[in-house]
SEZALUM-849521 format. One record per residue (C-alpha): x, y, z; residue in three letters. Coordinates in steps of 0.5 Angstrom, whole numbers, padded with zeros to 4 digits, always signed. Layout:
REM residues N
XYZALA...
***
This chain:
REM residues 270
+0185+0138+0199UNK+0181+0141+0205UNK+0186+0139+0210UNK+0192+0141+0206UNK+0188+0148+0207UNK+0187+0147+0214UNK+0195+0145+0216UNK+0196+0151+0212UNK+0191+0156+0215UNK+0195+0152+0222UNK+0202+0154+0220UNK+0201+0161+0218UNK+0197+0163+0224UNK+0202+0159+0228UNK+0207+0164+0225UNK+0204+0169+0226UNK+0202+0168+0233UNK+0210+0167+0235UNK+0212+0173+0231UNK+0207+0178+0234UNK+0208+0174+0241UNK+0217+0177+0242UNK+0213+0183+0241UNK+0208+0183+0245UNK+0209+0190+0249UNK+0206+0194+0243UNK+0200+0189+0244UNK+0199+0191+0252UNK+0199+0199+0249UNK+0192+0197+0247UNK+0189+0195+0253UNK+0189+0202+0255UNK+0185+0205+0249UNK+0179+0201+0252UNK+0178+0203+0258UNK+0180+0210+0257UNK+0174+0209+0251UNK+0169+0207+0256UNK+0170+0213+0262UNK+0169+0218+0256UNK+0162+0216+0254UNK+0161+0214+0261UNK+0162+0222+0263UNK+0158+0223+0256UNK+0152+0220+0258UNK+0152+0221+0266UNK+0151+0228+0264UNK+0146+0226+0257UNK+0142+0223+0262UNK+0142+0228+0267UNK+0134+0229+0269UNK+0132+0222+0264UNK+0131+0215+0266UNK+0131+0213+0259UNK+0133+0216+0252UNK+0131+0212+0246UNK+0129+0206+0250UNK+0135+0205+0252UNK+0137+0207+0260UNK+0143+0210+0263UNK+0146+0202+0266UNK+0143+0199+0258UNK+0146+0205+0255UNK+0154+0204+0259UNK+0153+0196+0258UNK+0153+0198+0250UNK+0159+0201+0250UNK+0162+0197+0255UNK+0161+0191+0251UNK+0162+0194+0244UNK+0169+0196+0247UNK+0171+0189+0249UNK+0169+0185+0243UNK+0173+0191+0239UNK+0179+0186+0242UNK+0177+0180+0239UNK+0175+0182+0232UNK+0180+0187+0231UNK+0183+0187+0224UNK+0189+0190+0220UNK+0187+0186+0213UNK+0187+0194+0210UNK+0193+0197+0212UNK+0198+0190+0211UNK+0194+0188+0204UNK+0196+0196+0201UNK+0202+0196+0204UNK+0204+0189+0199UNK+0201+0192+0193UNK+0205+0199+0195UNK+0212+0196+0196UNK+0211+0191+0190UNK+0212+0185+0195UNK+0205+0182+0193UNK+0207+0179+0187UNK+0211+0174+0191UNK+0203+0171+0194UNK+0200+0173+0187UNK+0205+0165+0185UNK+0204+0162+0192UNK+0198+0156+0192UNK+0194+0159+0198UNK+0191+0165+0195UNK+0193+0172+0200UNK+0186+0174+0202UNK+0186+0166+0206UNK+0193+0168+0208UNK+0191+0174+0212UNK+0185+0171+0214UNK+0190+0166+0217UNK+0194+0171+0220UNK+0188+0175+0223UNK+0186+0167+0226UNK+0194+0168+0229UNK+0193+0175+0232UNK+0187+0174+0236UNK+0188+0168+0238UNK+0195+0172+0242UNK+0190+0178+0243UNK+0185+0173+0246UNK+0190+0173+0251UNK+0194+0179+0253UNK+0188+0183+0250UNK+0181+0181+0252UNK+0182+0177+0258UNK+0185+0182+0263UNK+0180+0188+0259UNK+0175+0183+0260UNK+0176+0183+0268UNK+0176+0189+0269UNK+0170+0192+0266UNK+0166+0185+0269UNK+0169+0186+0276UNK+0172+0195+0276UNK+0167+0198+0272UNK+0162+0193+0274UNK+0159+0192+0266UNK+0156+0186+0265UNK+0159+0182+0260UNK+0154+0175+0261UNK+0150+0175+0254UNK+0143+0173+0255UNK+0144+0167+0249UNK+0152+0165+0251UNK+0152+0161+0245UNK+0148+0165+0240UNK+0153+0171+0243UNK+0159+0167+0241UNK+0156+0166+0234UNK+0154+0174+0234UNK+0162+0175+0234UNK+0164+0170+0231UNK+0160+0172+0225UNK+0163+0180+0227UNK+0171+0177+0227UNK+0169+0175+0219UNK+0165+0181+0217UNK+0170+0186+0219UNK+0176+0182+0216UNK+0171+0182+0210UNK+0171+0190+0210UNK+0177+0191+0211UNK+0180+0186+0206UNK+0176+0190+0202UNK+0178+0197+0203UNK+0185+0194+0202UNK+0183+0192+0195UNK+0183+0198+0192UNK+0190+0200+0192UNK+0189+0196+0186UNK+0186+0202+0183UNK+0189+0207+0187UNK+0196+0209+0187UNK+0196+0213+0193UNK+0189+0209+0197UNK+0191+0211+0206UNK+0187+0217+0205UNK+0180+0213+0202UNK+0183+0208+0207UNK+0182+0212+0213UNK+0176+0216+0210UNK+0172+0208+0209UNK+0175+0206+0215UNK+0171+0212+0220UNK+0165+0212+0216UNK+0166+0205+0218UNK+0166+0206+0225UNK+0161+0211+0225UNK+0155+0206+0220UNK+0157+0200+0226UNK+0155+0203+0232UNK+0162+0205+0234UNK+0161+0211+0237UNK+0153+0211+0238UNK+0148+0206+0237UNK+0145+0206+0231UNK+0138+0206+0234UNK+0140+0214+0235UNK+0140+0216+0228UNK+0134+0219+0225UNK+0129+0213+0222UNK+0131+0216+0215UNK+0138+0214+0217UNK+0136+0208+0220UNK+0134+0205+0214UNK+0140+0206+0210UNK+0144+0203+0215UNK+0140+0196+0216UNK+0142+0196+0209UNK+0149+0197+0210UNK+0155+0191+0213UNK+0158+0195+0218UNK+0152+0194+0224UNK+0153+0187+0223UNK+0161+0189+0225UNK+0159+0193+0232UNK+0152+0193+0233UNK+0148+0187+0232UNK+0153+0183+0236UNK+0153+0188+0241UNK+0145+0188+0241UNK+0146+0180+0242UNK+0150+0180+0248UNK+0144+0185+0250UNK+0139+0180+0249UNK+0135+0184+0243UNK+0136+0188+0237UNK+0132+0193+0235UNK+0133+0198+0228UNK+0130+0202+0224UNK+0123+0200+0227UNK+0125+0193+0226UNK+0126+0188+0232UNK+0129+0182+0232UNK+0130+0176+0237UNK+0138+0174+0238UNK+0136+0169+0234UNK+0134+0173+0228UNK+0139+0177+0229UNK+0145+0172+0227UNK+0141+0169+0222UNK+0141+0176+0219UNK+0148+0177+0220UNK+0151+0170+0218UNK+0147+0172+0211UNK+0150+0178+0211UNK+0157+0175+0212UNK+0156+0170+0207UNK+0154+0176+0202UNK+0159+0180+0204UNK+0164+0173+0202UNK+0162+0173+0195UNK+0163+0180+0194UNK+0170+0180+0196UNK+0172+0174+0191UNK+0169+0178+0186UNK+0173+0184+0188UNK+0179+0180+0189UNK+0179+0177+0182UNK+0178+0184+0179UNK+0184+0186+0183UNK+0188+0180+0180UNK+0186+0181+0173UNK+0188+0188+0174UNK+0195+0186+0177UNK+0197+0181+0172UNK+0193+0185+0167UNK+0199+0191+0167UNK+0206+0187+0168UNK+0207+0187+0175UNK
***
């Protein structure tokens, strides 16, 4: 049974690799979102530290590092679960994956796997180079093996989330705007835009609590060597750890949603 899951998982994201490939010049549009994210908040922040050797502990090198990293593991973990689930259940298609073996949460899963593994390629390797050699980020983790884990960890709790936010299209007739208002809360709570550790200690305590550092932040702390929030700091090592037990947390949940949204699907006639 597990290999049958395997093989199925293999061909779905074969496919879906192979599709995306005969259009991959709508891909290499992204390469310039990076690149272009990083130089506004480096002209942000050359102008924030302006009199300052640090802020917030961080120094100016630290603090471009951060988003740096930030941007390039946005290439490895990018998910678009969301937008393709509500699209089926919008359209009606979704009741030919509610007859199908393979349950469409391991179907998206297994198409996100194929995406990036396409994305790896035309993605992330020249984004990488550039900033390693152009913009002289260092992406050197200090604990290679545990920064792998750490985004690896991320690549599956933004699916999750994602996967989620998708989900209530079984309950809304109408879920693009509570998707887009989830999704930059999302971003916001994650690290995306600015380091968690700038928020007030008020705020930093919420967001501990919260999955979406785990998306952004907490790899990128890793890939930094240390993680630090809410007055709590972590070795990488604790920090996979607490991450792995969120994904996990974070796993249940969705079943949980995803078997409401079934019952809910099948409970009205569809």
């Amino acid at each position: 049974m597990r290999s049958s899951v395997i093989r199925s998982m293999g061909a779905v994201g074969a496919a879906t690799y192979k599709e995306w490939a005969a259009y991959r010049s709508h891909m290499a549009v992204s390469l310039l979102v990076g690149p272009v994210y990083y130089l506004v908040q480096y002209f942000i922040w050359q102008a924030v530290y302006e009199g300052r050797d640090t802020l917030n502990g961080l120094t100016l090198d630290e603090m471009l590092a951060y988003f740096g990293i930030a941007a390039v593991i946005h290439y490895l973990i990018f998910d678009f679960a969301d937008w393709n689930l509500q699209m089926l259940v919008r359209t009606g298609k979704f009741v030919t994956f509610a007859m199908r073996p393979m349950p469409h949460w391991l179907f998206a899963l297994s198409q996100k796997l194929g995406h990036r593994t396409l994305g790896f390629w035309i993605e992330f390797v020249p984004i990488g180079l550039l900033f390693l050699f152009v913009f002289q980020v260092d992406l050197i983790p200090a604990h290679p093996w545990l920064a792998a884990a750490s985004i690896a960890l991320s690549f599956m709790m933004n699916f999750l989330v994602n996967y989620c936010v998708g989900l209530t299209a079984f309950w809304l007739v109408r879920a693009e705007g509570i998707r887009r208002v989830i999704l930059l809360l999302k971003d916001i709570t994650a690290g995306v835009f600015v380091p968690l550790s700038f928020f007030p200690e008020a705020m930093q305590k919420v967001l501990f609590f919260l999955p979406f550092q785990f998306i952004t932040y907490v790899p990128t702390r890793v890939m930094l060597g240390e993680y630090e929030l809410a007055g709590i700091t972590l070795s990488a090592g604790e920090a996979v750890l607490m991450q792995l037990g969120a994904v996990a947390s974070a796993w249940i949940v969705m079943l949980l949603v995803y078997r409401l949204a079934l019952k809910r699907f099948t409970g009205v006639g569809v």
